[in-house]
C-alpha positions as CSV (number, residue, x, y, z in Angstrom):
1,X,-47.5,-19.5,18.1
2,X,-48.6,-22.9,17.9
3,X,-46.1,-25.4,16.4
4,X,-43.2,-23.2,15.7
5,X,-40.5,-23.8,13.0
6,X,-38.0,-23.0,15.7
7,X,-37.5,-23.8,18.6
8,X,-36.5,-19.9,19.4
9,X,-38.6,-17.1,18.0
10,X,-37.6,-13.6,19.1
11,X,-40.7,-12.3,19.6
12,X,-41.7,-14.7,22.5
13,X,-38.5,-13.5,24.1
14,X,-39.2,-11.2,27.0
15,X,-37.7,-7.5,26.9
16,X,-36.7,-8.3,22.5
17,X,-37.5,-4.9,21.3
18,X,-38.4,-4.3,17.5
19,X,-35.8,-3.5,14.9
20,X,-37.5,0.1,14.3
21,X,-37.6,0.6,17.9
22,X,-34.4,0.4,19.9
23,X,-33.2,1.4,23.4
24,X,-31.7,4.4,23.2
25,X,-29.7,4.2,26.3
26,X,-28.0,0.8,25.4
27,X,-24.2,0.9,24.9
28,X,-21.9,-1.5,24.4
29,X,-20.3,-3.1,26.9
30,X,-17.0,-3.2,25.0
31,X,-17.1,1.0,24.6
32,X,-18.1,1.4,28.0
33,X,-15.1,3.3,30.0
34,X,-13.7,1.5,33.5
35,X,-11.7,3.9,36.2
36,X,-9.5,2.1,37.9
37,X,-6.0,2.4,39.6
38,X,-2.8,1.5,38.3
39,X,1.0,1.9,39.9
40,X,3.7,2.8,37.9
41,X,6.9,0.4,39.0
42,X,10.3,1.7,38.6
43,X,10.9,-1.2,36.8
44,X,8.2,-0.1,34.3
45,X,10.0,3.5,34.0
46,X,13.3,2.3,33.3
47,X,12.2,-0.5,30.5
48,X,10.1,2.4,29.4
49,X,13.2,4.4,29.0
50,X,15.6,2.5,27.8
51,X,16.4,3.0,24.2
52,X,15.2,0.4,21.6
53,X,18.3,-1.6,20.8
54,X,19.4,-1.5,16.7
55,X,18.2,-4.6,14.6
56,X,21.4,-6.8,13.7
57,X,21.9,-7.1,9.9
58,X,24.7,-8.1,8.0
59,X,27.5,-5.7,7.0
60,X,27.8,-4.7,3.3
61,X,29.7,-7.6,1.7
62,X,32.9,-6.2,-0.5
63,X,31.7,-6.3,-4.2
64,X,33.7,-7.5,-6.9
65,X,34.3,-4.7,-9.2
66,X,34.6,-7.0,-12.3
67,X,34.9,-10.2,-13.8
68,X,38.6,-9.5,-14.5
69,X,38.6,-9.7,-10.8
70,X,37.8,-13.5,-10.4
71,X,39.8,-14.5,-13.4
72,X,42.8,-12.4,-12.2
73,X,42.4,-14.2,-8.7
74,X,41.8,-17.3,-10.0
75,X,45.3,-17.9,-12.2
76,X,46.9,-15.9,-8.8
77,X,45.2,-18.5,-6.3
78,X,47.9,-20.8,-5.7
79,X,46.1,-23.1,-3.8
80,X,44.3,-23.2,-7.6
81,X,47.1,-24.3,-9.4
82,X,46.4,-28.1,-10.3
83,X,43.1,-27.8,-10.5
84,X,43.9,-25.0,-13.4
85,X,46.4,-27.4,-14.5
86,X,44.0,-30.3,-14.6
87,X,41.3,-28.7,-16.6
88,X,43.4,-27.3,-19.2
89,X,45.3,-30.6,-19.5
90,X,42.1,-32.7,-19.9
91,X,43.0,-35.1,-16.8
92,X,39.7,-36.4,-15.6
93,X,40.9,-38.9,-13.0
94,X,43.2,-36.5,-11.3
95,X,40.0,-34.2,-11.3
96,X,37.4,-36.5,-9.7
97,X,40.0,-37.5,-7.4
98,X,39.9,-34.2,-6.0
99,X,36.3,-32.8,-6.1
100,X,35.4,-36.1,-4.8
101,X,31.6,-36.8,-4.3
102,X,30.7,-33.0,-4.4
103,X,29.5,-33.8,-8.4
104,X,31.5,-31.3,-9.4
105,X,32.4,-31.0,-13.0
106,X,34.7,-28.3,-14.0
107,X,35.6,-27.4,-17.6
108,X,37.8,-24.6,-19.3
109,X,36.1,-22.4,-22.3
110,X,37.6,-18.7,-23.5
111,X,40.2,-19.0,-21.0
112,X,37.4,-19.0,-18.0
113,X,36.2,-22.0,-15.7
114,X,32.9,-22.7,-16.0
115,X,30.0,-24.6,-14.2
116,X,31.0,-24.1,-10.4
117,X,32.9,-21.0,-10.3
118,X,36.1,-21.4,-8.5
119,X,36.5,-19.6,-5.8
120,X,39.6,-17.8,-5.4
121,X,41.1,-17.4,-1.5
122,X,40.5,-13.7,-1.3
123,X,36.7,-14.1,-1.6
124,X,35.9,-17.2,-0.1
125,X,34.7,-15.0,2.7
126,X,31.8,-13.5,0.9
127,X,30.4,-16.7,-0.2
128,X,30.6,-18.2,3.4
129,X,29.0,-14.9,4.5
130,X,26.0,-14.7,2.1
131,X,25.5,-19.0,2.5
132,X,25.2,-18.6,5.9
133,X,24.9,-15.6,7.7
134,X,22.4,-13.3,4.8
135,X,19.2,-12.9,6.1
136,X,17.6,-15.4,3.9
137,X,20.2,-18.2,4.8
138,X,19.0,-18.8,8.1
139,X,22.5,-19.4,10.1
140,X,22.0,-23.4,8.9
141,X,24.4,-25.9,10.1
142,X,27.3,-26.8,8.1
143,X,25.5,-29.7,5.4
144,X,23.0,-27.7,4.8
145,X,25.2,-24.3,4.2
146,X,27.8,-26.8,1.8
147,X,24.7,-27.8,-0.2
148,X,24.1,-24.3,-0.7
149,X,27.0,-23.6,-1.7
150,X,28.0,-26.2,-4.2
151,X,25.0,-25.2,-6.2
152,X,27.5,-22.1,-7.7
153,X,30.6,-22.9,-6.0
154,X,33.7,-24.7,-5.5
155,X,37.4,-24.7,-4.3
156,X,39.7,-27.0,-2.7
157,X,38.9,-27.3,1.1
158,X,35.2,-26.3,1.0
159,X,34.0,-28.5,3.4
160,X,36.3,-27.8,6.2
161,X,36.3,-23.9,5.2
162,X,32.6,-24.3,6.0
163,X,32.9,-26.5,8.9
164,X,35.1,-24.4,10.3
165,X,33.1,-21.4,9.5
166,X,29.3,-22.3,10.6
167,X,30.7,-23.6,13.8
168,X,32.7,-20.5,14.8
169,X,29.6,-18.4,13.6
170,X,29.1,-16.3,16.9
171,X,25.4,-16.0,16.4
172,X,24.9,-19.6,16.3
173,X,27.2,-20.2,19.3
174,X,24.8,-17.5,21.4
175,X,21.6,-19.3,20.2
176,X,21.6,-22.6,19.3
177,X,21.3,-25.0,22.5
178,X,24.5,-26.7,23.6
179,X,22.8,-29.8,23.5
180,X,20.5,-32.2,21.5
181,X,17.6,-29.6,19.9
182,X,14.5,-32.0,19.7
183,X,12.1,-31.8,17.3
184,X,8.6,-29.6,18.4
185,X,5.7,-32.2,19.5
186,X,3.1,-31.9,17.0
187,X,0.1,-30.2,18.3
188,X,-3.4,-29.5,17.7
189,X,-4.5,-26.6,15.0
190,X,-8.4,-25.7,15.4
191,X,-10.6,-25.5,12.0
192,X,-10.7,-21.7,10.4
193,X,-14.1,-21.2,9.4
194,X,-13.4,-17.8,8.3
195,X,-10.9,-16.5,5.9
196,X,-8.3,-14.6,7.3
197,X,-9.6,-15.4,10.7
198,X,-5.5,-16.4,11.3
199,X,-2.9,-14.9,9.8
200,X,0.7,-15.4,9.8
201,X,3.4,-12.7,9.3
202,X,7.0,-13.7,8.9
203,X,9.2,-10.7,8.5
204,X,12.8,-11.1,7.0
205,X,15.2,-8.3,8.3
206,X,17.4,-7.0,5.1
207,X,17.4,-3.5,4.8
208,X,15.3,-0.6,5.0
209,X,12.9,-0.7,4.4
210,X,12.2,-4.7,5.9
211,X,11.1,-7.6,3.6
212,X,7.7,-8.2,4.7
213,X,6.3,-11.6,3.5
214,X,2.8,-12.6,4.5
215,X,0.8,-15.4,4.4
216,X,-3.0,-16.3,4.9
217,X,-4.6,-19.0,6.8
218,X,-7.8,-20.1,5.3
């Protein structure tokens, strides 16, 4: 072939067979069945035996039966008394005085506080619990567990309840590092030229059966 668009043509390869005319002998390499030895340690027995050990999730939380529950605790709380006395008594210095800069704003209306709910002492626990140790929290340090709770909650103490609270978490005290945790160096990502060539599964432990959330790398 004189002056060839390519400068590779199959049929001036040597041994290229035609389409309609293939080796019937040829096999894959990758189907192709290799014998060889293998030793079986002890080691590999006993990790082979041993039982799969039970996924850690969170305990069932109590559940408030009712409303009536929270209000009932909430005029019961004594360590709720002036801010009750506060809000029905209109004083706003006395209040900003003690939320502080938590930009909390707490009103009374049909007998119930409003906005944050206040928390009263006998379920501060659950809040701490499902701001911090749920599944979806993430076990986060104490700002970022405060921030999350201030979106729907308040009471007097908060931030040393949930000082106290993410820093006696045992989880965190097995996992984090005792030290400094440094940011990861940024690295190199190579170019996906095919979709769903890379895919990355992140899989959030609740219940059975598991939250499964996936994403795609295109």
């Amino acid at each position: 072939m004189n002056n060839p668009l390519y400068d590779l043509v199959l049929g001036n390869v040597q041994g290229v067979r035609n389409p309609w005319d293939p080796d019937k002998n040829w096999q894959n390499s990758r189907d192709q069945k290799k014998e060889f030895c293998a030793v079986e340690t002890r080691a590999m027995i006993a990790r082979k035996e041993k039982p799969v050990p039970p996924l850690k999730v969170v305990q069932t939380l109590v559940k408030v039966s009712s409303k009536e529950d929270i209000l009932k605790g909430q005029y019961n709380d004594k360590t709720l008394e002036n801010i009750r006395k506060w809000s029905q008594e209109g004083k706003r210095k006395e209040m900003d005085s003690c939320l502080g800069n938590t930009g909390s704003r707490i009103y009374v209306e049909n007998g119930k506080i409003f906005r944050q709910l206040v928390v009263p002492k006998e379920f501060r626990e659950i809040v701490l619990r499902l701001a911090h140790d749920s599944p979806m929290a993430g076990h986060m340090k104490t700002k970022k567990t405060l921030d999350r709770v201030l979106t729907s909650f308040y009471w007097p103490g908060i931030h040393g309840d949930v000082n106290r609270y993410s820093k006696s978490c045992d989880v965190c005290q097995k996992t984090i590092s005792k030290g400094l945790v440094q940011k990861v160096p940024l690295g190199t990502m190579p170019l996906i030229d095919t979709p769903f060539k890379r895919i990355a599964i992140d899989i959030v432990v609740r219940s059975n059966p598991l939250q499964i959330v996936e994403i795609g790398t295109f």
